[in-house]
Wavefront OBJ file of the C-alpha trace (Angstrom):
o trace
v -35.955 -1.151 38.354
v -34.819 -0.832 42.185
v -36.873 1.213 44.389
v -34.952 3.435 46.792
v -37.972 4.767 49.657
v -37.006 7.498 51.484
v -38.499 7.890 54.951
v -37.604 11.273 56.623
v -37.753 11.672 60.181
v -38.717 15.651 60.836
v -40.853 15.187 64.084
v -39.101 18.056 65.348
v -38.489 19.983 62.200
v -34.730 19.630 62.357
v -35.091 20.318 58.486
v -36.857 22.664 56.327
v -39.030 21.914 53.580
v -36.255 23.011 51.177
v -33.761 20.346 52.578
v -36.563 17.849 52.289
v -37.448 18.223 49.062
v -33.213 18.110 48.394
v -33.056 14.805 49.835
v -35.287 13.239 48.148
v -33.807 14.691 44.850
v -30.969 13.072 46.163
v -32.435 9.819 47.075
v -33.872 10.081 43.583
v -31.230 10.726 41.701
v -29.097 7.558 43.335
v -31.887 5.390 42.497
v -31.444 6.003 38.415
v -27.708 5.989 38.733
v -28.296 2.373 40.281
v -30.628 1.189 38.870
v -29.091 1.745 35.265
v -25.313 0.570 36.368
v -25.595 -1.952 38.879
v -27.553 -5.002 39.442
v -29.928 -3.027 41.787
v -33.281 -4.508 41.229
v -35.478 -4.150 44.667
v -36.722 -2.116 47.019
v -34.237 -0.553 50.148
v -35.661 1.615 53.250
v -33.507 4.233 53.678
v -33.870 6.792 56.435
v -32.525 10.275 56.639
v -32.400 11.419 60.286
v -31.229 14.354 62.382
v -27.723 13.068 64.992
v -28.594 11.386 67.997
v -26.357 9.646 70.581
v -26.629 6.351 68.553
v -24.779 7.773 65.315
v -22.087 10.358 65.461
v -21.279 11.947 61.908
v -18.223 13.053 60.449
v -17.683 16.613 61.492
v -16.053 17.626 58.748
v -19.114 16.682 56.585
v -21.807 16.951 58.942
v -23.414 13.411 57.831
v -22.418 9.394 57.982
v -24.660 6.219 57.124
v -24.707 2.670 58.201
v -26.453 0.024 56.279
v -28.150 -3.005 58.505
v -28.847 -5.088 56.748
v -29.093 -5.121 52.108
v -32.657 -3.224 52.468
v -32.059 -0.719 55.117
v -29.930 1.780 55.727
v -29.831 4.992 58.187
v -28.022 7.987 57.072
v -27.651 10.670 59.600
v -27.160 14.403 59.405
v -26.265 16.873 61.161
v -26.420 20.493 59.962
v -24.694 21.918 62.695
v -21.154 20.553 61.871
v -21.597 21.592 58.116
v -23.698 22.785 54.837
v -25.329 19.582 53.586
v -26.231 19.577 50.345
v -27.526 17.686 47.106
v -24.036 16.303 46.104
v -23.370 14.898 49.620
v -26.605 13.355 50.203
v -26.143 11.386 46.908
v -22.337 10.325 47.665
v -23.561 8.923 50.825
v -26.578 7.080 49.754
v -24.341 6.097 47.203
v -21.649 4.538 49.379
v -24.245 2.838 51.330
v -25.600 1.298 48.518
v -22.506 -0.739 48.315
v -22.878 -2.427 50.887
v -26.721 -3.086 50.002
v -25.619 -4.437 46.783
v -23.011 -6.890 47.937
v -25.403 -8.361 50.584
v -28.292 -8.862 48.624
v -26.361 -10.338 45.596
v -23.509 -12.190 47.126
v -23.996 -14.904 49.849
v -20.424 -13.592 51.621
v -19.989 -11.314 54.520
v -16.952 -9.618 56.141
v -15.740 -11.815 58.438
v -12.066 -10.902 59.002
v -10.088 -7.477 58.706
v -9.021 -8.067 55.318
v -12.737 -8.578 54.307
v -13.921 -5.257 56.187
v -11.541 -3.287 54.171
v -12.667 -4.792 50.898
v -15.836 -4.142 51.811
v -15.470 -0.166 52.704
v -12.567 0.660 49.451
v -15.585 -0.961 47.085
v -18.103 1.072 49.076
v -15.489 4.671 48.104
v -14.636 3.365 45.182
v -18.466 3.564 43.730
v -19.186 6.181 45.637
v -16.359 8.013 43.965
v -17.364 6.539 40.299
v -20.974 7.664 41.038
v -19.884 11.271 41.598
v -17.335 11.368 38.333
v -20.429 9.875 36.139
v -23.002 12.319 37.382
v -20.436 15.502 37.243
v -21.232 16.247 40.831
v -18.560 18.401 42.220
v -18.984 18.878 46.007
v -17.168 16.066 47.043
v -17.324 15.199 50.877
v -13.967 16.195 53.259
v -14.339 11.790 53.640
v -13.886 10.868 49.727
v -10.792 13.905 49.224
v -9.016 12.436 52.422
v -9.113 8.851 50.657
v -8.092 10.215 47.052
v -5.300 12.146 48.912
v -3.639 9.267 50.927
v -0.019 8.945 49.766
v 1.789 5.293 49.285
v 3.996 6.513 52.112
v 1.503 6.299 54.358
v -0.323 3.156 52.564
v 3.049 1.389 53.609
v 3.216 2.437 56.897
v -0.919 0.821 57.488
v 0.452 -2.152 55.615
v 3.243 -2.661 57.915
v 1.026 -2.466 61.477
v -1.665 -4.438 59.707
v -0.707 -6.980 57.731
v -0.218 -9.423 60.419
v -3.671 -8.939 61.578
v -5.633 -9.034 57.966
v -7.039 -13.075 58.668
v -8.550 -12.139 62.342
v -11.945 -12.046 62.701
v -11.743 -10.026 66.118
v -9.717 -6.580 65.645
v -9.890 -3.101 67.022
v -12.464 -1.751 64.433
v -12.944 1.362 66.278
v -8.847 1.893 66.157
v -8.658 0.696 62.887
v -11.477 2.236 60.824
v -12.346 5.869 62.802
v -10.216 7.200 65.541
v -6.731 5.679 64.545
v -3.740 5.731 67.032
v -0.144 5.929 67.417
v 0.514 3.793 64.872
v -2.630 4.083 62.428
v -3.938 7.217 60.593
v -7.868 8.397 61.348
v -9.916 6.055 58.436
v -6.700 3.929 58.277
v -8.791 0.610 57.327
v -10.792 2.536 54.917
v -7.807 4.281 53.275
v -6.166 0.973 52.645
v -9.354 -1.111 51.314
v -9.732 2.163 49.116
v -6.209 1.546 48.306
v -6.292 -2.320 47.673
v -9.585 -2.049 45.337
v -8.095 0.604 43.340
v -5.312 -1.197 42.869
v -7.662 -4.523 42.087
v -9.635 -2.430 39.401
v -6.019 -1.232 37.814
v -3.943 -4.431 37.520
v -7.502 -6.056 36.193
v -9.475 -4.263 34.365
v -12.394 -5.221 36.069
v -15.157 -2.058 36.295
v -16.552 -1.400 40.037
v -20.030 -2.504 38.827
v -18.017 -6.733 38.324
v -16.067 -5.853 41.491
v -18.849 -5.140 43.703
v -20.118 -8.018 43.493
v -16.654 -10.403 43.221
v -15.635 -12.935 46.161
v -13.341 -10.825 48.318
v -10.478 -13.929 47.413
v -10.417 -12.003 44.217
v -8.614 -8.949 45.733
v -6.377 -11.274 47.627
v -3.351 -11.152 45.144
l 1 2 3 4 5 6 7 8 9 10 11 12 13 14 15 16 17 18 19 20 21 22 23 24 25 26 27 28 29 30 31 32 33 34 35 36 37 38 39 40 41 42 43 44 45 46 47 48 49 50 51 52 53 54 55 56 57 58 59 60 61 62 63 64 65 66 67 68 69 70 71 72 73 74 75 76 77 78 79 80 81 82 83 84 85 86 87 88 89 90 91 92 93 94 95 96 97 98 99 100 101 102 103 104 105 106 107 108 109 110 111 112 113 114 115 116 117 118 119 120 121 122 123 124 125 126 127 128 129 130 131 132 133 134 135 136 137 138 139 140 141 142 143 144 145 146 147 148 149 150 151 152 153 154 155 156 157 158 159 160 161 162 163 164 165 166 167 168 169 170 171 172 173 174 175 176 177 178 179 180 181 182 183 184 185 186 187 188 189 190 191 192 193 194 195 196 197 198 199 200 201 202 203 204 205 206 207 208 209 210 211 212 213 214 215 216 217 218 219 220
């Protein structure tokens, strides 16, 4: 069984003892999910951690992870932006996971654009599967932005990206946060959402296979 420990960092008593006790419910709860539908096996670090100048969060949300490396991951919140609460905490630790997953089981990183998006639409797309399974229903403003992007607007990333998908050296601030002219904020996440979605449909594959499939699987 994996091991999810949870290290909270409350030096200042950013959070009470009722949001403690929530996140590690949280942390808690992603651990069984895992550990009974995934290949999820060993122990991961994760912290929980108020905002500092390092990590911004998503305002609309009021939280945002990053996994270093497949054993730890920082998730940050800030509970001035926005009401945290059990739901979110699970989605993220959830999406993180993802990533955790892939780079403890499969021996391939994300090396080009193409790759990075793969990465981040298996990341939603469990992250979305997670919440559907469990019945949670306080999705974050992140997940309903991806679920709501239209094929117009697929198109339109498609046509500024395509010729870039093979570079290892891209605009990833551009291209998966602030967006531009040209791009939609979360474009590269909205189209790797897109592309695995699409992967899972013409396949049949479940998220658990694709999570851990060679990204030249999602090439076609």
């Amino acid at each position: 069984m994996g091991k999810i420990n949870l290290l909270i960092t409350n030096a200042a008593k950013s959070f009470t003892n009722e949001e403690t006790t929530m996140f590690q419910n949280a942390a808690k709860a992603a651990e069984t999910y895992l550990t009974e539908n995934f290949e999820f096996d060993y122990a991961v670090d994760i912290v929980i951690t108020p905002p500092s100048y390092l990590m911004q969060t998503i305002p609309e949300d009021g939280i945002t992870g990053r996994t270093y490396t497949s054993r730890f991951i920082i998730i940050v919140i800030n509970k001035d932006e926005a009401k945290i609460n059990e739901d979110i905490v699970f989605e993220t630790i959830c999406h993180e996971m993802s990533h955790s997953l892939r780079w403890e089981k499969v021996p391939e990183y994300a090396n080009t654009l193409f790759q990075g998006m793969i990465l981040e639409g298996l990341a939603i797309a469990l992250e979305e599967k997670a919440m559907a399974d469990t019945k949670k229903a306080s999705k974050q403003f992140f997940l309903k932005t991806m679920q709501e992007t239209d094929d117009k607007m697929i198109k339109n990333i498609i046509s500024v990206l395509e010729k870039d998908f093979d570079n290892e050296r891209y605009d990833y601030d551009t291209v998966f946060y602030t967006g531009n002219d040209s791009l939609p904020r979360w474009a590269g996440y909205r189209l790797g959402y897109h592309f695995v979605m699409k992967h899972l449909e013409d396949t049949g594959q479940t998220i658990q296979a694709a999570t851990l499939a060679s990204y030249n699987k999602f090439k076609s």
